[in-house]
C-alpha positions in Angstrom: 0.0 0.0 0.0 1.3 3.3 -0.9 2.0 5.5 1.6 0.2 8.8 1.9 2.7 11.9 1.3 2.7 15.4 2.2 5.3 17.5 0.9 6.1 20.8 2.9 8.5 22.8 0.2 7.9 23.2 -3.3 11.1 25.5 -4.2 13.8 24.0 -6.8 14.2 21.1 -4.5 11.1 20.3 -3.3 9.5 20.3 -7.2 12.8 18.5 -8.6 11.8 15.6 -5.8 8.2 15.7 -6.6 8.4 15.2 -10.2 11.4 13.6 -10.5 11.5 10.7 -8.2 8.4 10.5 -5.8 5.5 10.6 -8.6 7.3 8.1 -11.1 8.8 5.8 -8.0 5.3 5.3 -7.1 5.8 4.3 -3.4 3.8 7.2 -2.0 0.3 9.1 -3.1 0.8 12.3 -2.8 -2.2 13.8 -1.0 -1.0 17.4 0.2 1.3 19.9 -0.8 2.7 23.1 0.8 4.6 26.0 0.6 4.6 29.9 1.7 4.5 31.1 -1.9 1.0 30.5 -3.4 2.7 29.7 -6.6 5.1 27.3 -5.9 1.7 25.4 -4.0 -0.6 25.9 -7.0 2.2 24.8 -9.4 3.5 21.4 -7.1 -0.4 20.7 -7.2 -0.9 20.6 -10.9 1.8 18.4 -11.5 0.4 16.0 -9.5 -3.2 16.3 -10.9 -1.4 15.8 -14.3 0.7 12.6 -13.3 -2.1 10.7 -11.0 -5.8 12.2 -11.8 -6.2 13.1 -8.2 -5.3 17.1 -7.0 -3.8 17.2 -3.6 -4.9 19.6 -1.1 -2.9 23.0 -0.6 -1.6 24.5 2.2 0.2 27.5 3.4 0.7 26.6 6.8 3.1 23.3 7.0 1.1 22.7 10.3 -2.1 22.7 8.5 -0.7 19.9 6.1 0.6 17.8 8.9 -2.6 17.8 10.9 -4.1 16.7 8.0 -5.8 13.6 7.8 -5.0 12.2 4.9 -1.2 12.9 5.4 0.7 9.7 6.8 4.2 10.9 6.3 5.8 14.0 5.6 8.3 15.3 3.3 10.1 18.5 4.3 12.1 20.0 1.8 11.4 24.1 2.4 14.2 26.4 3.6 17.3 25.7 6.3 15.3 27.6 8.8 12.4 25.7 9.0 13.6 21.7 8.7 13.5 21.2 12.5 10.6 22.9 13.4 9.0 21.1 11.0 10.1 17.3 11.9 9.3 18.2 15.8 5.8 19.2 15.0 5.3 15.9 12.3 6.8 13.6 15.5 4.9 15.2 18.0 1.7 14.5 15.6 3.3 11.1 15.1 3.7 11.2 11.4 6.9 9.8 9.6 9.0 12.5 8.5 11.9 12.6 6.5 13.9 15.8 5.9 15.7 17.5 3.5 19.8 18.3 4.5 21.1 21.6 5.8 22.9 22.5 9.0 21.6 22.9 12.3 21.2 27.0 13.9 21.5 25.7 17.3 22.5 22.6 19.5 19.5 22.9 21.3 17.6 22.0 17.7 19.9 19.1 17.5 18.9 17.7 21.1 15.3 18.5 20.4 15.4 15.8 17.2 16.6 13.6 19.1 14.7 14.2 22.5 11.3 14.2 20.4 12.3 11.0 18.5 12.8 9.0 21.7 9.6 10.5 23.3 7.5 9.7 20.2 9.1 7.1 18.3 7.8 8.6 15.4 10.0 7.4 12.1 12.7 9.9 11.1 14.9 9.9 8.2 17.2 12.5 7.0 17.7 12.5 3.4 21.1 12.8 3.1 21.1 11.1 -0.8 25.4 11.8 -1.2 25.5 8.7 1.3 23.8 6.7 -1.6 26.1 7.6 -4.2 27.5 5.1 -6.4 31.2 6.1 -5.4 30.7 6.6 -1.9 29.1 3.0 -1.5 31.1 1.3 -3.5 34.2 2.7 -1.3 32.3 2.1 2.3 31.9 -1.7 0.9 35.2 -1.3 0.4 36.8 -0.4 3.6 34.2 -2.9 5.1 36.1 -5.8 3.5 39.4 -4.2 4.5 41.0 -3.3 1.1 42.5 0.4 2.5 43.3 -1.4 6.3 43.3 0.6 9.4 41.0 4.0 8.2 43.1 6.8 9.2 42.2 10.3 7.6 39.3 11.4 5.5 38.0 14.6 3.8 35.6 16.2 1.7 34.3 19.0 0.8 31.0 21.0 -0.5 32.9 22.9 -3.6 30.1 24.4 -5.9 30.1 28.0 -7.1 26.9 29.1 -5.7 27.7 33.1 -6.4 24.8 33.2 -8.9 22.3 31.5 -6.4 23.4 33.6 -3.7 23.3 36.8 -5.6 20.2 36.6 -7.0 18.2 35.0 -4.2 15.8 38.2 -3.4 14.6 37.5 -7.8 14.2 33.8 -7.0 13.1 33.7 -3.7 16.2 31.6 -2.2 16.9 31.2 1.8 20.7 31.1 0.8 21.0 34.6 0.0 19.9 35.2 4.1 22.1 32.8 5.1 25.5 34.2 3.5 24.5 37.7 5.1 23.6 36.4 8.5 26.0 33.4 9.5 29.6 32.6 9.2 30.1 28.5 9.4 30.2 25.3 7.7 26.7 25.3 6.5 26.3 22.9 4.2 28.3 19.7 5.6 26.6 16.7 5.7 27.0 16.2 1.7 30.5 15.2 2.2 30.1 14.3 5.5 27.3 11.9 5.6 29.6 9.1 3.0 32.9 9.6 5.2 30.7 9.3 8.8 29.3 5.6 7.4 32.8 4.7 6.3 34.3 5.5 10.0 31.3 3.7 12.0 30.6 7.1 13.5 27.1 6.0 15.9 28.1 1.9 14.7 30.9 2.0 17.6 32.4 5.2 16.9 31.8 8.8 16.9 33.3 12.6 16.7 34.6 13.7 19.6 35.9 17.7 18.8 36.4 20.0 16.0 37.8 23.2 15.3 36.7 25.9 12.2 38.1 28.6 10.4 36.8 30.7 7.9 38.7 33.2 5.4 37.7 36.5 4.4 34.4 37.3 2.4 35.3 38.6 -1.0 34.2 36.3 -3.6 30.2 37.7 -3.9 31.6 41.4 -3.8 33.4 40.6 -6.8 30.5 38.7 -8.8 28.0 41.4 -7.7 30.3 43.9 -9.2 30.6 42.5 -12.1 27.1 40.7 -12.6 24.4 42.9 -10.9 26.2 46.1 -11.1 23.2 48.3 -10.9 22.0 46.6 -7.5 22.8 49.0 -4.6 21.7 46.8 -1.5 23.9 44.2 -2.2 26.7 46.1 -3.3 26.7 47.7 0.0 25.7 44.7 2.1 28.3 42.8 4.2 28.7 39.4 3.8 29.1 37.5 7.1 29.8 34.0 5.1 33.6 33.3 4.6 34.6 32.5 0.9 36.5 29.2 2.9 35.8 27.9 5.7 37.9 24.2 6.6 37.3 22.1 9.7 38.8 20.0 11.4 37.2 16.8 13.3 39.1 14.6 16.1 36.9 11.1 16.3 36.8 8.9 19.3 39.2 5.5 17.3 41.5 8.5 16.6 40.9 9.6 12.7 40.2 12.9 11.7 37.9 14.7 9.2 39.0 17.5 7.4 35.4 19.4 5.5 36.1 22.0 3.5 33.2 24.6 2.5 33.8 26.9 -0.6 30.8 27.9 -3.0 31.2 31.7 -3.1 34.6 31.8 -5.7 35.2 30.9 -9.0 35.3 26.7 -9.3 34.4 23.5 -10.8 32.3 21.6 -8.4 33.7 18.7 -6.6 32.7 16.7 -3.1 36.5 15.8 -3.0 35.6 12.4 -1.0 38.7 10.9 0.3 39.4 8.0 2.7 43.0 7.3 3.7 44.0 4.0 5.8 47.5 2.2 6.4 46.6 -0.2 2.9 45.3 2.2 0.3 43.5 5.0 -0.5 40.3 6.3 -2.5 40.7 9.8 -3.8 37.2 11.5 -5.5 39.7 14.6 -7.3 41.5 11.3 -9.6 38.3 9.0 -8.9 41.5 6.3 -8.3 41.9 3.8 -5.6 46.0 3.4 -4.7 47.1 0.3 -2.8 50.4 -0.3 -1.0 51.5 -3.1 -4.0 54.5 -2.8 -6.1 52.4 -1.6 -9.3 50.8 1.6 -7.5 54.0 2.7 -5.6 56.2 2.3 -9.1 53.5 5.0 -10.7 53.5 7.1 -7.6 55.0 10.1 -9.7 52.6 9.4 -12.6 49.2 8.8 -10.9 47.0 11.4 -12.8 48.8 10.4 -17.0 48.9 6.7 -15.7 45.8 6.0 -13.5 43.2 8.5 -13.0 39.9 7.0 -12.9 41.4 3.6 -12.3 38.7 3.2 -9.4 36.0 1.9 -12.5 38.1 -1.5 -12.5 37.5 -2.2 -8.7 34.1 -2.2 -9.7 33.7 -5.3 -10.8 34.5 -7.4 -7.3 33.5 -3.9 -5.2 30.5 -2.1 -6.7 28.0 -2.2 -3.3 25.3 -4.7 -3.6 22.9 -1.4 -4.0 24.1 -0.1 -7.2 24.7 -3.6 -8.7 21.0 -4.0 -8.2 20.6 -0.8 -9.1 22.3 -0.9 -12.3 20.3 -3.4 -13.7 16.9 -2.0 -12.9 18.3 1.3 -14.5 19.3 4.3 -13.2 16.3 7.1 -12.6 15.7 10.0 -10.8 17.7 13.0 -10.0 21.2 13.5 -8.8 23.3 10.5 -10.8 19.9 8.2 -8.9 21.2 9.2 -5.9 17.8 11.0 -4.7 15.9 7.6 -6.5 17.5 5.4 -4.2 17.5 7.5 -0.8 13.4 8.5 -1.3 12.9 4.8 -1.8 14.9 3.7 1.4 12.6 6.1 3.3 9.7 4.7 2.3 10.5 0.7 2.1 11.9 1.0 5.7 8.9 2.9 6.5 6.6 0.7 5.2 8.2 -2.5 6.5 8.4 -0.8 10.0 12.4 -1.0 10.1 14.9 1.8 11.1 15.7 4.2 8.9 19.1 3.8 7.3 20.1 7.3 8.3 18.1 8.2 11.6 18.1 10.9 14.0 21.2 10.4 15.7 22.9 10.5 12.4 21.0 13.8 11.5 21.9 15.8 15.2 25.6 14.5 14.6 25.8 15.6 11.3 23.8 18.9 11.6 25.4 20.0 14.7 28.9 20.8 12.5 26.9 24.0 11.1 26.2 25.3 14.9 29.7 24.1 16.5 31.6 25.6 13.3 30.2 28.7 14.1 31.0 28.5 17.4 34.5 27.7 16.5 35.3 30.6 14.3 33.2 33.3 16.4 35.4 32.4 19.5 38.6 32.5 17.5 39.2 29.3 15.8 39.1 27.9 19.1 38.4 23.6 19.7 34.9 22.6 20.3 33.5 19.7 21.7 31.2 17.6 19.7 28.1 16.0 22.0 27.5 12.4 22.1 23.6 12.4 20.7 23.4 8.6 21.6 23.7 9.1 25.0 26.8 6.3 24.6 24.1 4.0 22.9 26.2 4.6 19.5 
């Protein structure tokens, strides 16, 4: 039985997973829709009338659509600002929610997810889809087996020029523009760290223990505004808060560190730069390679990028992760590579077979708290933060 959907967030996001994955994957009717914009309601509504024969109902209000009683579980993909409120209010009304990735404003909205989650029990899934990339899995199944050894180092990074997104948010009616003005932090971190956190067991018998942030200067939207909306007073004489740079740098409890890196406001190709280092082998994202400590890989050492970038494709045959070989043959669908295919229809299998979400609360606090401890870092002088256990020492 298909499970009945409200979807709270009809922006770029929100309509890209609407008609992209959930109306052709079939595993939910979609019965409500939502947003704060009129528009963007009246617009996510038609598209389902088209595909299914059946309008939804529309709502402003995302509390309206959660009351609802023909809304089961709820899909919140609407601005940063409003994920956690959201989720609370769908547990507290004990419908499944899943929500969309961003950082956490506060630690306080990272205990209340999980606080509300053990009082309710409600299902909770964070839709972090990077951790169901093809790469990403392929490596965790990977250092699973033991190919790279002992897991020493990783890094990654959210590397997307966003300087048109950012600059023109007041035309399109994007949260990110309010965000760069506002805030100074990691804020976006989970897409690279979400792969690296499964890889090191973090909440499987490990977890991160500290880190410490630092952000460069903010130049790179002056620049772009400049030169791109030249005519546009208020942002040429509005102060960016939102370093161009901003790397941290996480301890864990076995003893690796996590190096993030965010940098969308300068001129670049975009890259998550996944890496995993152990005392075997290495995978690196930037050469899509996997080096091994064997005689063949340490002769071409000085050659790597001429003699064996993207070398990783012939592991795939004995590594590709059980998911994607599946996958594969079905055919790949949706958005994202099929990455948002695949994490939309773990959400609602796991839901519907009454089994824990592969990424769950305690995941989504660990991961979300970066944004709010990152700031704290950087506002108190690059200074070492601690990183809460969420599991209580259950993880």
């Amino acid at each position: 039985m298909k499970t009945k959907l409200g979807i709270v967030g009809l922006g770029c996001r929100g309509i890209s997973l609407l008609k992209d994955v959930v109306l052709p994957q079939g595993l939910a009717e979609v019965t409500a829709v939502c947003d704060v914009y009129s528009d963007r309601t009246r617009q996510g509504a038609q598209m389902v009338l088209d595909a299914t024969g059946t309008e939804p109902k529309q709502f402003v209000d995302y509390r309206e659509l959660i009351d609802c009683p023909a809304v089961e579980a709820v899909l919140i993909a609407s601005a940063w600002e409003n994920h956690v409120e959201g989720a609370l209010y769908a547990m507290h009304a004990h419908k499944a929610v899943a929500i969309e990735v961003g950082g956490a404003y506060s630690l306080s909205d990272c205990f209340a997810l999980v606080q509300t989650y053990e009082q309710t029990r409600t299902p909770f899934m964070f839709l972090e889809n990077c951790c169901f990339g093809r790469r990403e899995m392929m490596v965790r199944n990977m250092v699973e087996q033991g190919l790279f050894g002992e897991i020493v180092y990783a890094q990654g990074g959210y590397h997307h020029d966003l300087r048109h997104e950012v600059s023109f948010g007041r035309e399109n009616r994007h949260y990110r523009l309010r965000n760069y003005i506002a805030r100074n932090c990691e804020n976006y971190p989970t897409h690279e760290l979400g792969p690296i956190a499964k890889a090191l067991g973090i909440h499987r018998g490990n977890r991160m223990v500290s880190l410490v942030s630092m952000a460069s200067k903010a130049a790179g939207l002056h620049e772009y505004i400049r030169q791109n909306k030249p005519d546009d007073e208020t942002l040429l004489g509005t102060e960016f808060r939102q370093g161009d740079v901003v790397s941290t740098l996480i301890r864990c409890a076995r003893g690796e560190t996590i190096a993030l890196t965010l940098d969308t406001t300068l001129p670049r190709y975009y890259t998550r730069d996944f890496t995993i280092r152990g005392t075997k082998g290495m995978y690196e994202e930037a050469t899509d390679s996997i080096f091994l400590d064997c005689p063949r890989d340490r002769r071409d050492d000085f050659f790597w990028r001429a003699r064996r970038n993207g070398c990783a494709a012939e592991y795939e045959a004995a590594y590709e992760h059980p998911v994607w070989r599946e996958y594969l043959a079905e055919g790949i669908k949706g958005g994202h590579d099929g990455m948002d295919w695949l994490t939309l229809r773990s959400f609602f299998t796991h839901l519907q077979r009454g089994e824990p979400m592969e990424i769950d609360v305690y995941d989504a606090a660990a991961w979300m708290s970066i944004t709010a401890l990152s700031a704290e870092s950087i506002a108190r002088g690059n200074v070492p933060v601690e990183i809460p256990d969420f599991t209580a020492n259950r993880g």
